[in-house]
PAKE-841971 format. One record per residue (C-alpha): residue in three letters; x, y, z. Coordinates in pm, whole numbers, plus 50000, padded with zeros to 5 digits. Layout:
<nodes>
<milo->ALA, xx->X, yy->Y, zz->Z>
...
</nodes>
This chain:
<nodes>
<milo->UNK, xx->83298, yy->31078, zz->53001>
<milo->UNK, xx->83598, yy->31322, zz->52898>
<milo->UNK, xx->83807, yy->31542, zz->53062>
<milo->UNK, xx->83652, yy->31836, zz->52910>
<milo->UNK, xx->83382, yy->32067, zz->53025>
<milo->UNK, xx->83022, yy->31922, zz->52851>
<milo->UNK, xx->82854, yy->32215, zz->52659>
<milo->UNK, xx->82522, yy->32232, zz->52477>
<milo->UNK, xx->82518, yy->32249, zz->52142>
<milo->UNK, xx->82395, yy->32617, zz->52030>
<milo->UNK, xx->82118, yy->32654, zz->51718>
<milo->UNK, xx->81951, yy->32933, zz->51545>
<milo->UNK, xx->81586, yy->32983, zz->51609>
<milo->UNK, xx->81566, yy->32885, zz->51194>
<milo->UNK, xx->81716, yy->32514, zz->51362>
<milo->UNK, xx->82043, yy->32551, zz->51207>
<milo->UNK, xx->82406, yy->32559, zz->51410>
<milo->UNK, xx->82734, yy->32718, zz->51404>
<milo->UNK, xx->82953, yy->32424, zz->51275>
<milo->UNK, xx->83382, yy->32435, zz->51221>
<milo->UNK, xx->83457, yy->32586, zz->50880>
<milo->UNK, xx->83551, yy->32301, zz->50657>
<milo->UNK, xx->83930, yy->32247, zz->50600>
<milo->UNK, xx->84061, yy->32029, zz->50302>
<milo->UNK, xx->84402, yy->31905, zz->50184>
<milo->UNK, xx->84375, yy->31821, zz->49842>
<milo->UNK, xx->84161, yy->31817, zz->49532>
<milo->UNK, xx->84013, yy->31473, zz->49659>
<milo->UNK, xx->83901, yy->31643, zz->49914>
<milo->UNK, xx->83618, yy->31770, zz->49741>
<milo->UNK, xx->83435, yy->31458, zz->49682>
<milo->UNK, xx->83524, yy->31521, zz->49260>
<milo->UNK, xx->83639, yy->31141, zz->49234>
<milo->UNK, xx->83775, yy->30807, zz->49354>
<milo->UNK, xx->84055, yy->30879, zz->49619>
<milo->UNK, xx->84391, yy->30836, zz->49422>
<milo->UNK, xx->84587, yy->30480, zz->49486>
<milo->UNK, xx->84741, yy->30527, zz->49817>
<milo->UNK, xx->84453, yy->30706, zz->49987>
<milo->UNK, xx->84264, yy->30600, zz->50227>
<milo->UNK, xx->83931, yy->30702, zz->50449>
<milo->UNK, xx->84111, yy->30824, zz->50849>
<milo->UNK, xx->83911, yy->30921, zz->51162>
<milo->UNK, xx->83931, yy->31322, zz->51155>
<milo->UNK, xx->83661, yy->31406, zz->51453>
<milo->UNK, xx->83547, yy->31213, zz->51747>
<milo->UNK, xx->83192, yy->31323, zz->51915>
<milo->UNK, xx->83016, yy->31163, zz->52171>
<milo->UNK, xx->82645, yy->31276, zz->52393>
<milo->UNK, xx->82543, yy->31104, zz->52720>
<milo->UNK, xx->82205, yy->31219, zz->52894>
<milo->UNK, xx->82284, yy->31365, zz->53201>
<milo->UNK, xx->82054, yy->31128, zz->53422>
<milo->UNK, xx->82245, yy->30855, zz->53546>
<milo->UNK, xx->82023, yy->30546, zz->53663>
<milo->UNK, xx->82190, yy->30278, zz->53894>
<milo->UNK, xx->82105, yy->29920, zz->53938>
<milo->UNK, xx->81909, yy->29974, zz->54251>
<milo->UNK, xx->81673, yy->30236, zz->54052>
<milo->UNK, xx->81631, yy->29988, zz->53749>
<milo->UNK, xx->81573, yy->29689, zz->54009>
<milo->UNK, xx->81290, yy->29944, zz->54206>
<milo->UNK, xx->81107, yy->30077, zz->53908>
<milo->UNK, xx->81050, yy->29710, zz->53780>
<milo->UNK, xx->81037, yy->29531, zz->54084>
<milo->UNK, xx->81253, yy->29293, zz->53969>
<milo->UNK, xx->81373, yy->28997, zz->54155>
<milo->UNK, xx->81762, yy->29115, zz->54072>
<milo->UNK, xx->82014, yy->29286, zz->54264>
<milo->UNK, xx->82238, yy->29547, zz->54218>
<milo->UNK, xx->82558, yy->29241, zz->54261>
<milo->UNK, xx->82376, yy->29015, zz->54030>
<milo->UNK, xx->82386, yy->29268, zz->53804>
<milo->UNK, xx->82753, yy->29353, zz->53806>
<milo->UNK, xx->82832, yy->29025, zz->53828>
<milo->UNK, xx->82633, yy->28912, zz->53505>
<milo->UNK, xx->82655, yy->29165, zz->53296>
<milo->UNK, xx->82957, yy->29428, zz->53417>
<milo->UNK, xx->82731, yy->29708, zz->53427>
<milo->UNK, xx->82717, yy->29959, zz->53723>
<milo->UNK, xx->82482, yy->30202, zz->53627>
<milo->UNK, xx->82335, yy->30403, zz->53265>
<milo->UNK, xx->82197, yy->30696, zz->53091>
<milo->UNK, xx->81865, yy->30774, zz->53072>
<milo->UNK, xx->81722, yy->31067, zz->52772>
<milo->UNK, xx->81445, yy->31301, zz->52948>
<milo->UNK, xx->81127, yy->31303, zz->52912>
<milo->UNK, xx->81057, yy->31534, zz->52581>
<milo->UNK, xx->81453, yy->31394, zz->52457>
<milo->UNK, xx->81488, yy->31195, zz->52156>
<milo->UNK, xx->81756, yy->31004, zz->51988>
<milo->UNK, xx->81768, yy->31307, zz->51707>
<milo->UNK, xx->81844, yy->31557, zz->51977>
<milo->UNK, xx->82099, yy->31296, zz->52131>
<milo->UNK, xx->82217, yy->31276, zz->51749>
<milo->UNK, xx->82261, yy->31653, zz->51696>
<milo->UNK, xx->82477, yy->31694, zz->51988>
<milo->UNK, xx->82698, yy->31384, zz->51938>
<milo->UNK, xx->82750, yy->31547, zz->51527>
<milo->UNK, xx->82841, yy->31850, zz->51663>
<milo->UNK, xx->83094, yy->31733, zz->51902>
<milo->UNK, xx->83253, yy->31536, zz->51609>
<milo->UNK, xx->83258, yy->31791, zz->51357>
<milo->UNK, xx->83438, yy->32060, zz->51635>
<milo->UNK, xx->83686, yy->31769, zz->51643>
<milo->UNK, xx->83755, yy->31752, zz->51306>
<milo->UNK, xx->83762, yy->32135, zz->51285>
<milo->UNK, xx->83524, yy->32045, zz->50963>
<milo->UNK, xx->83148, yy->32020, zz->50840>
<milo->UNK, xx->83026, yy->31722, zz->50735>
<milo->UNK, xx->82919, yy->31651, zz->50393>
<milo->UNK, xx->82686, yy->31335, zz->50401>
<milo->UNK, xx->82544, yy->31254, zz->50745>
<milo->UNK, xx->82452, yy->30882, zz->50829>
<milo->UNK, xx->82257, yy->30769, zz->51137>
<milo->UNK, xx->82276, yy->30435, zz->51280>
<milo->UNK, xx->81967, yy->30421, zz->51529>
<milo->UNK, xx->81651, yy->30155, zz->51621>
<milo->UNK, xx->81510, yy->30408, zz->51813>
<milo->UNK, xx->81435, yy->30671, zz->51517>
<milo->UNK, xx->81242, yy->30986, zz->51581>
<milo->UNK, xx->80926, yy->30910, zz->51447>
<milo->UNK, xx->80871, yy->30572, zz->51184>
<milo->UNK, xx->80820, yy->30792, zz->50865>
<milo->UNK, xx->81063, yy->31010, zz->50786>
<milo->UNK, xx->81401, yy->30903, zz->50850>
<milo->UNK, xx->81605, yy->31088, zz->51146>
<milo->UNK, xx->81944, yy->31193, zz->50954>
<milo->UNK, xx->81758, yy->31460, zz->50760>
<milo->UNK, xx->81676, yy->31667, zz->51035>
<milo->UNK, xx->81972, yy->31582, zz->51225>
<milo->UNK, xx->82188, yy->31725, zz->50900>
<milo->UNK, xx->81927, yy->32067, zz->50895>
<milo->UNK, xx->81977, yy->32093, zz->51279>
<milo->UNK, xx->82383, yy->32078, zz->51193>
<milo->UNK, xx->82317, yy->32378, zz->50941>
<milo->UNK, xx->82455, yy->32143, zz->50696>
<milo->UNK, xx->82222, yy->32258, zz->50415>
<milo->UNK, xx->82109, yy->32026, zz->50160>
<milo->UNK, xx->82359, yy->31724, zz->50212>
<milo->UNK, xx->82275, yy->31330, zz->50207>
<milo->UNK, xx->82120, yy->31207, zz->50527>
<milo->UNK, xx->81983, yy->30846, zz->50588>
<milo->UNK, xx->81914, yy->30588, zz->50843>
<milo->UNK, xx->82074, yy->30271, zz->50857>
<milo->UNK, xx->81934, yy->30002, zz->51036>
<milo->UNK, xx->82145, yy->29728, zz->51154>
<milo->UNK, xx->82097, yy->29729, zz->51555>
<milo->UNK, xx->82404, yy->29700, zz->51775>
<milo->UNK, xx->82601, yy->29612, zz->51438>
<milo->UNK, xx->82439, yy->30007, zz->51319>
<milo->UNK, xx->82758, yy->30206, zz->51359>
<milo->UNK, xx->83042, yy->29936, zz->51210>
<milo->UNK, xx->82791, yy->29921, zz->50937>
<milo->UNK, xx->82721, yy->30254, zz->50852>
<milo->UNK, xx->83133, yy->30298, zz->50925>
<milo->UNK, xx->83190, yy->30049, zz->50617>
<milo->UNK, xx->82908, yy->30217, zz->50432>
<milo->UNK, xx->83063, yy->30601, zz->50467>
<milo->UNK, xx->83398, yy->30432, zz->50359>
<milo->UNK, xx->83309, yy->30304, zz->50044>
<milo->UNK, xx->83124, yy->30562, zz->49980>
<milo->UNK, xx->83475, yy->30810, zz->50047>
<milo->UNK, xx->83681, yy->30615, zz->49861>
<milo->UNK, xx->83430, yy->30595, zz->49567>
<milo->UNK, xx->83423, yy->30981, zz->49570>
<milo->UNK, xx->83093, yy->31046, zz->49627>
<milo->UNK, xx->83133, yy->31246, zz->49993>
<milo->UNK, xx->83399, yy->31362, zz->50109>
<milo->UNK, xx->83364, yy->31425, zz->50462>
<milo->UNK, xx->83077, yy->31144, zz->50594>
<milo->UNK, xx->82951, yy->31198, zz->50885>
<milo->UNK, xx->82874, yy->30831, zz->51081>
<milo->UNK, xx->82677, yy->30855, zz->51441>
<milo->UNK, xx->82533, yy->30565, zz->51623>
<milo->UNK, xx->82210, yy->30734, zz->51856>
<milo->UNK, xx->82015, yy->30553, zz->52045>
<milo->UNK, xx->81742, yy->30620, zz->52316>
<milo->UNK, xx->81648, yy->30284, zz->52411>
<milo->UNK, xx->81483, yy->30387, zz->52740>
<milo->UNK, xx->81214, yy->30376, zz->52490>
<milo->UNK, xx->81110, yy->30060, zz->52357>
<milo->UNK, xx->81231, yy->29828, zz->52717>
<milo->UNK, xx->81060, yy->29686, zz->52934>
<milo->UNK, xx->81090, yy->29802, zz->53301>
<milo->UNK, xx->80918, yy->29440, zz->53382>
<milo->UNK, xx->81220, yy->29268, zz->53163>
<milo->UNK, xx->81477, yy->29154, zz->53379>
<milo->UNK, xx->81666, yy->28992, zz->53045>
<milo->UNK, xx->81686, yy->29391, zz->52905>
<milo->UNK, xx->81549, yy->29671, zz->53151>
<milo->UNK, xx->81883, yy->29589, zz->53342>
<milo->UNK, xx->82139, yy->29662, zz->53026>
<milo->UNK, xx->82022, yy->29876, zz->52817>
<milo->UNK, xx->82119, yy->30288, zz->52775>
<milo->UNK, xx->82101, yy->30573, zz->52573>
<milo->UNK, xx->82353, yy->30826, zz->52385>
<milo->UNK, xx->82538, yy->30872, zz->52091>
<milo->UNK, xx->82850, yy->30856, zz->51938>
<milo->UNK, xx->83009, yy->30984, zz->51629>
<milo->UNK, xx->83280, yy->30981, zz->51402>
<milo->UNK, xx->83372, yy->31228, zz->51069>
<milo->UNK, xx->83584, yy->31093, zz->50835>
<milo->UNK, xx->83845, yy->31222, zz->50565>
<milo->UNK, xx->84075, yy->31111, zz->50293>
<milo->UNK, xx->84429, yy->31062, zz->50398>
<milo->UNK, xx->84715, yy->30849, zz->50412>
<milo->UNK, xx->84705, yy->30495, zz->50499>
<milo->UNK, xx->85008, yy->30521, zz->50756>
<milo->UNK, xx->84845, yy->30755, zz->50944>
<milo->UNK, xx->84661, yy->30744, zz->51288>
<milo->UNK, xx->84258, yy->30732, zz->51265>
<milo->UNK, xx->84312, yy->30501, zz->50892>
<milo->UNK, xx->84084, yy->30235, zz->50807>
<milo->UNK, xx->84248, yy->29906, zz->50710>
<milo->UNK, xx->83989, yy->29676, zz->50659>
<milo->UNK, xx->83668, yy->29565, zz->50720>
<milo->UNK, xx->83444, yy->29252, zz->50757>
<milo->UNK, xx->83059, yy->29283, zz->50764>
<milo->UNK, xx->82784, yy->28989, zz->50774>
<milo->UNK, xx->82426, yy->28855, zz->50850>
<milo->UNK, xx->82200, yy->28561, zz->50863>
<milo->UNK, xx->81812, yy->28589, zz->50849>
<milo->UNK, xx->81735, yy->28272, zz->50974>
<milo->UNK, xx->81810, yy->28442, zz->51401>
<milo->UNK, xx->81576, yy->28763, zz->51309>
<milo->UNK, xx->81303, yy->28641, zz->51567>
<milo->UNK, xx->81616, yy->28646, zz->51861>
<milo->UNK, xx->81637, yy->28983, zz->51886>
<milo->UNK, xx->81311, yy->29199, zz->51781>
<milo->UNK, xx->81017, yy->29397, zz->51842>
<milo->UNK, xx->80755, yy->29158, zz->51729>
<milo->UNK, xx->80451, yy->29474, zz->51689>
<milo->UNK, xx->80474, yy->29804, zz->51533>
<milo->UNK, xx->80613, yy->29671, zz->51172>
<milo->UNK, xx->80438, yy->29636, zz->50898>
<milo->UNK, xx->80349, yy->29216, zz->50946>
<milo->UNK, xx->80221, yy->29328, zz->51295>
<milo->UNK, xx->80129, yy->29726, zz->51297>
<milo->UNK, xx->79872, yy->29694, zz->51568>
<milo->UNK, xx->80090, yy->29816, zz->51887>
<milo->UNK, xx->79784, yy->29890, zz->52082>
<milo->UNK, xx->79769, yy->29826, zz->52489>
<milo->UNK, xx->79557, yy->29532, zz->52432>
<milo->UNK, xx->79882, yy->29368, zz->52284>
<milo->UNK, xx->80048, yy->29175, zz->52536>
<milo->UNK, xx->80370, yy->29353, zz->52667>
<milo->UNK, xx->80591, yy->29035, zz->52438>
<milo->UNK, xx->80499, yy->29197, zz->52143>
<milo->UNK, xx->80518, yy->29584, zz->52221>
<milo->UNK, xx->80872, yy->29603, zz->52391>
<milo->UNK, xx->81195, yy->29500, zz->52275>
<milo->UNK, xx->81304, yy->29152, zz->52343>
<milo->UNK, xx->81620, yy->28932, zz->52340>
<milo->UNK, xx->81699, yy->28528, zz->52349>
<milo->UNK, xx->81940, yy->28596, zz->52609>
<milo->UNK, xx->82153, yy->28219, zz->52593>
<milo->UNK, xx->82155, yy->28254, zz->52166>
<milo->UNK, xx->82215, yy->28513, zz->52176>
<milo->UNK, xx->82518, yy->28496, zz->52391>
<milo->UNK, xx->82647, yy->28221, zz->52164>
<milo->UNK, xx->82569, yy->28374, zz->51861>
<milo->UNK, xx->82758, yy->28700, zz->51925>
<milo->UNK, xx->83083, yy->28533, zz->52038>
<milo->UNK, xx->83073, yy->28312, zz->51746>
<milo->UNK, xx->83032, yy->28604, zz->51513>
<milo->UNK, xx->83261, yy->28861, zz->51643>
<milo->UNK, xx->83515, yy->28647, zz->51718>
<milo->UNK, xx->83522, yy->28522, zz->51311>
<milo->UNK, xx->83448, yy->28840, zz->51203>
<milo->UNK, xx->83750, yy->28962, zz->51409>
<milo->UNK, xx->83992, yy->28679, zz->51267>
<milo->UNK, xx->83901, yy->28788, zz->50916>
<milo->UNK, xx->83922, yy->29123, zz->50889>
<milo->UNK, xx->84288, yy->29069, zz->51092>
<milo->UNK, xx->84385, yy->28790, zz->50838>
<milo->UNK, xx->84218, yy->29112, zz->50563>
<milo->UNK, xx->84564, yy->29341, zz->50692>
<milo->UNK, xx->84827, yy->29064, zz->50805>
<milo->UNK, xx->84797, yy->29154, zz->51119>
<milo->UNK, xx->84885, yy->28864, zz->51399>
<milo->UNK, xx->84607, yy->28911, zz->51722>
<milo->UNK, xx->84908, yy->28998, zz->51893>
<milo->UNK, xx->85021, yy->29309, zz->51734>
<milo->UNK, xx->84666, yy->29439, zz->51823>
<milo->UNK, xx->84722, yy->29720, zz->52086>
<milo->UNK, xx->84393, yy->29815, zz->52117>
<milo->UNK, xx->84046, yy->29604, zz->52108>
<milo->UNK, xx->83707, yy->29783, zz->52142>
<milo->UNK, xx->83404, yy->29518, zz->52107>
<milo->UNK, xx->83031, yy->29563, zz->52098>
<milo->UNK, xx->82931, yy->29673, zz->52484>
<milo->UNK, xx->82673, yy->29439, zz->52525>
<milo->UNK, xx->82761, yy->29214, zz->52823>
<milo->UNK, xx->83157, yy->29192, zz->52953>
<milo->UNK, xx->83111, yy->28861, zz->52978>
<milo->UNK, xx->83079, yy->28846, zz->52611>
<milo->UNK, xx->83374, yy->29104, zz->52530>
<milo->UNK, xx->83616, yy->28901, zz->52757>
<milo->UNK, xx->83537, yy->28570, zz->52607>
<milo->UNK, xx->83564, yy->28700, zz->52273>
<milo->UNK, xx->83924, yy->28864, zz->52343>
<milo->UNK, xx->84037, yy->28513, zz->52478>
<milo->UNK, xx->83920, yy->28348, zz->52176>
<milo->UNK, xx->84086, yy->28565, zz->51900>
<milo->UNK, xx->84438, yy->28627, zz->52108>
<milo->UNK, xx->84404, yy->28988, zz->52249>
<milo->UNK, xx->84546, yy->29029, zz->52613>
<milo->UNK, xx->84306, yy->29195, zz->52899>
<milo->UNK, xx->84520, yy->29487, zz->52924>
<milo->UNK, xx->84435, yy->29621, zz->52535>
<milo->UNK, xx->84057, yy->29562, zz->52586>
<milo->UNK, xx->83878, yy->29859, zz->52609>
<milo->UNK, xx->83550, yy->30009, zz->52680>
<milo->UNK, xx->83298, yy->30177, zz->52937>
<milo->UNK, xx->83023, yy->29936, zz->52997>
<milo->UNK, xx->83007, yy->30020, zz->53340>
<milo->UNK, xx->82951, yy->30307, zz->53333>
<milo->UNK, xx->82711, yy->30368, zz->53026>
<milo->UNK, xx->82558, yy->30029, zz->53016>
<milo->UNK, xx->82476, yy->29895, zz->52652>
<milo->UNK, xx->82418, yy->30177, zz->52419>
<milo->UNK, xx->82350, yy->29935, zz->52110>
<milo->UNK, xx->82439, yy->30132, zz->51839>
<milo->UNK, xx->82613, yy->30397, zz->52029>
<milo->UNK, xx->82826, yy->30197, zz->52224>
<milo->UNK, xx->83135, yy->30171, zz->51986>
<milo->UNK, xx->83156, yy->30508, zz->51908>
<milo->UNK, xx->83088, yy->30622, zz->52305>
<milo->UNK, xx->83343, yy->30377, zz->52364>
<milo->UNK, xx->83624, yy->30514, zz->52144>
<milo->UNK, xx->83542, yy->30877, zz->52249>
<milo->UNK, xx->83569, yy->30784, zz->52627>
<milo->UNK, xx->83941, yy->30587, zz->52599>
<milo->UNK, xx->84039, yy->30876, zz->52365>
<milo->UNK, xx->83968, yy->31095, zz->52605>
<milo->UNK, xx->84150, yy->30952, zz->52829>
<milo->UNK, xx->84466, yy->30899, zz->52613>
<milo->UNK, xx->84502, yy->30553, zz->52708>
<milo->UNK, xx->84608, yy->30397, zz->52384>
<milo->UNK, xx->84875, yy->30595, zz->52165>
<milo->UNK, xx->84771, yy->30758, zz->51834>
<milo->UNK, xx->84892, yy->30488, zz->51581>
<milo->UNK, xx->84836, yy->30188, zz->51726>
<milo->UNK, xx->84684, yy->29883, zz->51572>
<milo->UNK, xx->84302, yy->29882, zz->51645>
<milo->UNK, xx->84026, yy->29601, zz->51641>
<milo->UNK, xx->83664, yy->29734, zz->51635>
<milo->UNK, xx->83368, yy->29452, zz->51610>
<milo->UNK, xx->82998, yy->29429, zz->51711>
<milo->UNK, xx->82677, yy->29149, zz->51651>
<milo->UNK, xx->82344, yy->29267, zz->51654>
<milo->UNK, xx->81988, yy->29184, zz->51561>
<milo->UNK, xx->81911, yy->29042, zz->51222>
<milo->UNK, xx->82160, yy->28900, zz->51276>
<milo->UNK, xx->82401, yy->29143, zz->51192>
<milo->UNK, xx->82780, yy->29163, zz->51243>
<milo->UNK, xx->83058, yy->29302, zz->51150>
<milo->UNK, xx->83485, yy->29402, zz->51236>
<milo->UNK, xx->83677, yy->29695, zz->51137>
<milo->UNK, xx->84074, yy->29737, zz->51164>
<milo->UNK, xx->84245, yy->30093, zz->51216>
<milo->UNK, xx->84526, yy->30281, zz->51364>
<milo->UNK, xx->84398, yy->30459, zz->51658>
<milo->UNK, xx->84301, yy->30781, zz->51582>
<milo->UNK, xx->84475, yy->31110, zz->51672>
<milo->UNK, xx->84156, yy->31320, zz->51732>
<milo->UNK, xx->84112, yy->31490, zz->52009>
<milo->UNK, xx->83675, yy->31371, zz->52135>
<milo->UNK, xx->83469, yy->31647, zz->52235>
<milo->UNK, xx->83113, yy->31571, zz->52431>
<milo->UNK, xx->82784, yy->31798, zz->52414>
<milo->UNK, xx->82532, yy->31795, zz->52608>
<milo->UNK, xx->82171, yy->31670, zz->52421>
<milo->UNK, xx->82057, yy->31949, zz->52196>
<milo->UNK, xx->81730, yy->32131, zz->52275>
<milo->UNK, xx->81467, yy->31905, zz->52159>
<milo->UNK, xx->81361, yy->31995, zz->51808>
<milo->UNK, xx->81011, yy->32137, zz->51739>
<milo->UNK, xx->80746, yy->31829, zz->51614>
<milo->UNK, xx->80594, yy->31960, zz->51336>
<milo->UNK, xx->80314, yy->31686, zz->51382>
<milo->UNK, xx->80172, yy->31814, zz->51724>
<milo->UNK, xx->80268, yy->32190, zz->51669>
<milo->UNK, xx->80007, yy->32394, zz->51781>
<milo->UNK, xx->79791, yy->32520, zz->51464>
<milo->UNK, xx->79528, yy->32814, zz->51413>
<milo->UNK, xx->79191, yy->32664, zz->51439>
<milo->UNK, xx->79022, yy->32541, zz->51127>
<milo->UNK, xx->78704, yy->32759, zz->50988>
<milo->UNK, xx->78439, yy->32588, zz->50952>
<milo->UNK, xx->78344, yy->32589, zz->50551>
<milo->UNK, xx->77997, yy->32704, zz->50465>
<milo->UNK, xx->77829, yy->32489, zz->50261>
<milo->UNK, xx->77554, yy->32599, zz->50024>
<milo->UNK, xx->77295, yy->32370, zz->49896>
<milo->UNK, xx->77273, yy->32336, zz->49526>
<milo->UNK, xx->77009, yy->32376, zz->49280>
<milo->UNK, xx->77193, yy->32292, zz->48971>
<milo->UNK, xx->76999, yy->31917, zz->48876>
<milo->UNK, xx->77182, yy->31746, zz->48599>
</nodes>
């Protein structure tokens, strides 16, 4: 994905990591208050984590024995070929690497870690508090946010408010996802799109004017479509996600056609606003990363808001749809390849399940991405092996009341 040589993220046997010394430039720095008038939240580190196992259409189309081919594919969707986590590899571990990468970009450690994800670790507890001890981070915030493919944008314009109200100062924002998961190898609609990795960003105060700042941002969602993307079992309506369920119920599904509408409508307003938010004419945009959910869907939405086919950007054939991952892979992978100068006007938007959606505007950042390789699969606590259990020796009674 980048020019550089992929390394695995090193831990201590106690689980926590070397991670950058922290550098700061100022008393807001320090997360002591509001950022002063004329600060704003910038893009300091860029981190991204892609399984090594690359699937093609023709494997997908085999396992499943789908009635598909590797053309129709392309054709349809744009994608070539994906990611797939191994066995014993979960979205945490995919998540540890990715917030390593980010914070060696930012030559600083995090100080509230957010993880975008609908493939957490385990339902109960949350995934960001490990992923923060596995980053030797100590004691900092860590939550989940669950807003699908909309995850990272959202927790992006969560970890900016919360900057600029001074209560972090160095958030830590990765979208992970593993959704090799929770799809169906019998679904044509989704075994043939989806992918896993992670992405991340670290953010810092700074100037408005300068590369990596956020502008603006735009964020939405409307109940009433929650049934058109979902996994029907395994909540807490349904919790019975037992064989006997039929497959509809256990695996992630998607309304294909509304969807398709719905996310073009969506990011495509969303998109207008949050340019309309900054003055900015379509135009002026230089650089336009959408969702990468379908390219069909990314070039329709450029057409409608203004944006020329030469500042559209992303890696969809390669990586497939990451869901929440995607943006962030996305921005580490045309980073890496220096295609779009550090500066320039930038579009981000994404539409998820919910439905969710939502559009930031930036300059494009001047961080340098680095990529890890997954990080070695954290220890379950749930299924390590324990001493046997003694047997207690009861005692009959004679005490009579």
């Amino acid at each position: 994905m980048t020019s550089q040589r992929p390394t695995r993220a090193t831990e201590h046997p106690t689980g926590t990591s070397k991670v950058p010394t922290a550098t700061t430039t100022g008393p807001f720095e320090e997360g002591t208050g509001p950022l002063p008038e004329g600060r704003a939240a910038v893009i300091r580190g860029i981190g991204a984590c892609l399984p090594p196992r690359v699937l093609s259409n023709e494997e997908v189309t085999r396992r499943g024995v789908l009635d598909t081919t590797d053309e129709w594919i392309r054709t349809r969707t744009g994608i070539a070929r994906r990611r797939e986590a191994e066995k014993g590899t979960s979205t945490g571990d995919l998540a540890v690497a990715a917030g390593h990468a980010a914070q060696a970009s930012a030559r600083a450690r995090a100080d509230l870690v957010l993880v975008a994800t609908t493939t957490p670790d385990r339902r109960c507890p949350a995934t960001a508090p490990e992923v923060a001890h596995r980053l030797g981070l100590g004691p900092v915030p860590a939550f989940d946010l669950g807003a699908v493919c909309s995850g990272f944008l959202y927790g992006l314009t969560v970890a900016t408010a919360l900057l600029r109200s001074g209560i972090c100062a160095r958030p830590l924002v990765i979208g992970a996802e593993t959704y090799s998961r929770i799809i169906d190898p019998l679904d044509r609609d989704t075994a043939v799109i989806f992918g896993d990795g992670a992405g991340a960003v670290l953010l810092g105060a700074g100037d408005p004017t300068e590369p990596g700042a956020i502008a603006a941002l735009d964020w939405g969602a409307d109940g009433a479509g929650s049934d058109l993307i979902a996994i029907s079992a395994g909540g807490s309506r349904r919790p019975d996600t037992s064989p006997r369920l039929c497959r509809e119920a256990r695996y992630f599904r998607m309304s294909g056609r509304e969807v398709y509408g719905q996310a073009v409508r969506h990011m495509t307003e969303s998109s207008l606003a949050v340019l309309k938010q900054v003055g900015w004419r379509p135009g002026s945009v230089r650089a336009f990363i959408g969702h990468q959910a379908n390219q069909r869907i990314l070039d329709s939405v450029a057409d409608r808001i203004g944006i020329a086919p030469g500042h559209c950007y992303g890696n969809i054939r390669e990586v497939g749809n990451t869901a929440g991952a995607s943006i962030p892979l996305a921005l580490a992978d045309t980073a890496s390849r220096a295609l779009v100068r550090p500066g320039a006007r930038t579009l981000l938007t994404a539409f998820g399940g919910g439905l969710t959606w939502g559009s930031v505007a930036l300059t494009w950042p001047a961080a340098v991405p680095r990529t890890h390789l997954p990080a070695t699969p954290a220890t379950d606590s749930a299924t390590t092996a324990r001493s046997p259990r003694r047997k207690p020796q009861w005692k009959l009674s004679t005490t009579t009341s």
